[in-house]
Short mmCIF file of the C-alpha atoms (twelve columns), coordinates in Angstrom:
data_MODEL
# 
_entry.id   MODEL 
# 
loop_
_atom_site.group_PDB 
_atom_site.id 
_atom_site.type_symbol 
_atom_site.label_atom_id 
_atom_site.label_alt_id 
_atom_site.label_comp_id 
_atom_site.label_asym_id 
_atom_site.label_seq_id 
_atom_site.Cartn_x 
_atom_site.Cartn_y 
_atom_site.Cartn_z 
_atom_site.pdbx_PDB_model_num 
ATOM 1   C CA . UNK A 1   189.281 175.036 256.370 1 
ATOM 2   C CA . UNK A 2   187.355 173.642 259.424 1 
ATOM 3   C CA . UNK A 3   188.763 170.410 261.167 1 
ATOM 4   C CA . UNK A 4   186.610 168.441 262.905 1 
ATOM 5   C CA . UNK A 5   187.317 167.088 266.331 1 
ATOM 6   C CA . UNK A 6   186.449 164.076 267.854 1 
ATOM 7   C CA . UNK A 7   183.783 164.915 270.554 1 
ATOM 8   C CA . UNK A 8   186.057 163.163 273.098 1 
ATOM 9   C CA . UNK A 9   188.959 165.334 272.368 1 
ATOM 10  C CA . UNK A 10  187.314 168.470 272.477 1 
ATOM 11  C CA . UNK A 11  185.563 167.831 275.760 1 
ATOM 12  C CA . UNK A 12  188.240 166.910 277.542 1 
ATOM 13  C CA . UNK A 13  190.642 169.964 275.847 1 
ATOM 14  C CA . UNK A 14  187.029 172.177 277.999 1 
ATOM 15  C CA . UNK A 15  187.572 169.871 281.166 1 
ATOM 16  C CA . UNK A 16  191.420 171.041 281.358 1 
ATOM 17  C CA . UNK A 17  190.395 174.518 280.855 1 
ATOM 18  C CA . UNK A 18  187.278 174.759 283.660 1 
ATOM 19  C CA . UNK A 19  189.670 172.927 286.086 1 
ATOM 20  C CA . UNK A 20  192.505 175.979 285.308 1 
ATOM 21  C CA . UNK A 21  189.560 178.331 285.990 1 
ATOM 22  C CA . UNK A 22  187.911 176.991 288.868 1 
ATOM 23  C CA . UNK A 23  192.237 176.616 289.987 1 
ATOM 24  C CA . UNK A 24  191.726 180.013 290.460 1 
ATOM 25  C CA . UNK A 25  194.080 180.290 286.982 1 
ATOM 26  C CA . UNK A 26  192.040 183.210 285.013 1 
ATOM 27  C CA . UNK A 27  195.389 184.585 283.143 1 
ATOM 28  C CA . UNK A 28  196.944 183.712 280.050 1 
ATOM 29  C CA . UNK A 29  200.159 183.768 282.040 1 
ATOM 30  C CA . UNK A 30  198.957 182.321 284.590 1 
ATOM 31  C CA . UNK A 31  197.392 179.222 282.695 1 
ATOM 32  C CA . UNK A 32  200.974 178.766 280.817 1 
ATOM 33  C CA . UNK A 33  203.160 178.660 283.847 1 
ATOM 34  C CA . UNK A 34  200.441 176.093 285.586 1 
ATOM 35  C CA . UNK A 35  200.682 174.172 282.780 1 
ATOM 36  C CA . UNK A 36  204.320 174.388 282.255 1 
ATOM 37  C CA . UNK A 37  203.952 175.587 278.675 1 
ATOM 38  C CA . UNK A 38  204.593 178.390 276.782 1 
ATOM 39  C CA . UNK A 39  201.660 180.903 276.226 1 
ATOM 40  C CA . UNK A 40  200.492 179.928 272.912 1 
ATOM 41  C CA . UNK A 41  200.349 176.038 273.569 1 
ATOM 42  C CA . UNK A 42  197.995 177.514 276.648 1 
ATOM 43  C CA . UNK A 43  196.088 179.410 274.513 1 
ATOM 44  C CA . UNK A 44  195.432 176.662 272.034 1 
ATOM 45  C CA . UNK A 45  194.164 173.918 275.222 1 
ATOM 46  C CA . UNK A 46  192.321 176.524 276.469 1 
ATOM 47  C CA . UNK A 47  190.478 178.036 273.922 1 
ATOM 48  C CA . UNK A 48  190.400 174.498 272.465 1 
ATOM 49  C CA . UNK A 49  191.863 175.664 269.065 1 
ATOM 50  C CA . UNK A 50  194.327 172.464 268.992 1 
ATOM 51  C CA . UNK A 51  195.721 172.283 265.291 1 
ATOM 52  C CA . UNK A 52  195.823 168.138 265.958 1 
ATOM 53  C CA . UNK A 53  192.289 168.012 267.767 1 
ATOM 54  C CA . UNK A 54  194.212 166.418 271.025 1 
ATOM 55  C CA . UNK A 55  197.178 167.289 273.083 1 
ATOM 56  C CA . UNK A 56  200.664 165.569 271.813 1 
ATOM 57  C CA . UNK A 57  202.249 163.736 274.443 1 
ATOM 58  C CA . UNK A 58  204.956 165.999 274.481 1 
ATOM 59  C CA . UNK A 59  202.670 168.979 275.856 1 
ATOM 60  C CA . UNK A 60  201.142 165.526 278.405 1 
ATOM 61  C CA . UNK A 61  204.197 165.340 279.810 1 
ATOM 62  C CA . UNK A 62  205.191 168.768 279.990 1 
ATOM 63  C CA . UNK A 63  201.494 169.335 282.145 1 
ATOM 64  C CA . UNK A 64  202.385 166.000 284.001 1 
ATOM 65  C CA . UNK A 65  206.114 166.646 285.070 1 
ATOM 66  C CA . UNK A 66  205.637 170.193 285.628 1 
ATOM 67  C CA . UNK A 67  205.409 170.588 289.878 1 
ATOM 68  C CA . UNK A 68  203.057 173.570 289.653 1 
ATOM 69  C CA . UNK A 69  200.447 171.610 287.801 1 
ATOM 70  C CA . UNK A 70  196.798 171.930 290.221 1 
ATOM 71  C CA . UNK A 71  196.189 168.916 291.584 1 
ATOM 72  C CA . UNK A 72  192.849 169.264 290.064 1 
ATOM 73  C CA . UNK A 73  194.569 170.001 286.145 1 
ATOM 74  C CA . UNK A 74  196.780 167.408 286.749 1 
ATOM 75  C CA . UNK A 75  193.840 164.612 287.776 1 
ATOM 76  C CA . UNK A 76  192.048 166.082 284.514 1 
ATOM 77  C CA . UNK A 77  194.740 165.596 282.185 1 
ATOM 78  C CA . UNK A 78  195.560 162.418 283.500 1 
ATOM 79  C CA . UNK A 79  191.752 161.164 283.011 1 
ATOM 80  C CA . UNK A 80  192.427 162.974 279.243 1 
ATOM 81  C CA . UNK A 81  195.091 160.624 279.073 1 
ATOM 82  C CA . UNK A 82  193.238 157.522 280.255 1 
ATOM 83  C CA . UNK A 83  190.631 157.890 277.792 1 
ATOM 84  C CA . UNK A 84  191.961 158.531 274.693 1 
ATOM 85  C CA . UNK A 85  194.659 156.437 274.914 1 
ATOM 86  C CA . UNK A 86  195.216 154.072 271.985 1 
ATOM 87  C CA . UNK A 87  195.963 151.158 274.022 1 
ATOM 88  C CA . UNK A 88  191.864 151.566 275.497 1 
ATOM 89  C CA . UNK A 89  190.346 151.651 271.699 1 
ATOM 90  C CA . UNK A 90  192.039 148.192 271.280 1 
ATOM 91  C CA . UNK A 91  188.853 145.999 269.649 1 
ATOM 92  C CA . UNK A 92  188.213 142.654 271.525 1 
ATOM 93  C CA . UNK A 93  188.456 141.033 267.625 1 
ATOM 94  C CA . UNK A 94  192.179 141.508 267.919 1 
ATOM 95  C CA . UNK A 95  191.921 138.753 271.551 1 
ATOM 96  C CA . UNK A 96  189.369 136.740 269.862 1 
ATOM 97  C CA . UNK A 97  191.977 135.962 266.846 1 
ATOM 98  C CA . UNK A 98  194.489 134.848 269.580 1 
ATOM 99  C CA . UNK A 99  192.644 132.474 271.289 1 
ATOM 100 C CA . UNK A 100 190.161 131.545 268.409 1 
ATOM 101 C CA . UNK A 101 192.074 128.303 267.678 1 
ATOM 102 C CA . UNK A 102 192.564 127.300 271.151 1 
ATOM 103 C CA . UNK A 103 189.617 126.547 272.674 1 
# 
């Protein structure tokens, strides 16, 4: 069974795991502990295998909170976050059905 990934998941799952590499993180082991995760949630981002398609925001803030986090991970992951947040997919027709009857 294949599961199919939104685009904007998957691409930013590859951004996390270039900015490990070009870290200078090239391990397994490595990757984990500069994540703060164990080794298979590493494995998963970085071979972008994620059963959900997108990291849960339990692994987020695990990567956020964790103080050996790259700068450069962390600035990905927090872009991840900033873009497929639900509170940015918001449609305008939800504002235009507040202030319909007002102007």
């Amino acid at each position: 069974m294949q599961i199919n990934k939104p685009p904007i998941y998957s691409r930013e799952l590859e951004r996390i795991s270039e900015a490990l590499v070009s870290s200078g993180y090239i391990s397994l082991d490595d990757q984990a502990k500069a994540l703060g995760v164990v080794r298979s949630t590493a494995w998963t981002i970085v071979n972008n295998k994620h059963k959900l398609g997108r990291l849960s925001v339990k692994t987020i803030n695990r990567i956020l909170s964790n103080p050996d986090t790259p700068p450069k991970v962390r600035t990905v992951v927090q872009e991840y976050v900033a873009k497929t947040s639900p509170f940015n997919r918001r449609s305008s027709r939800g504002a235009r059905r507040t202030n319909g009857g007002l102007a």
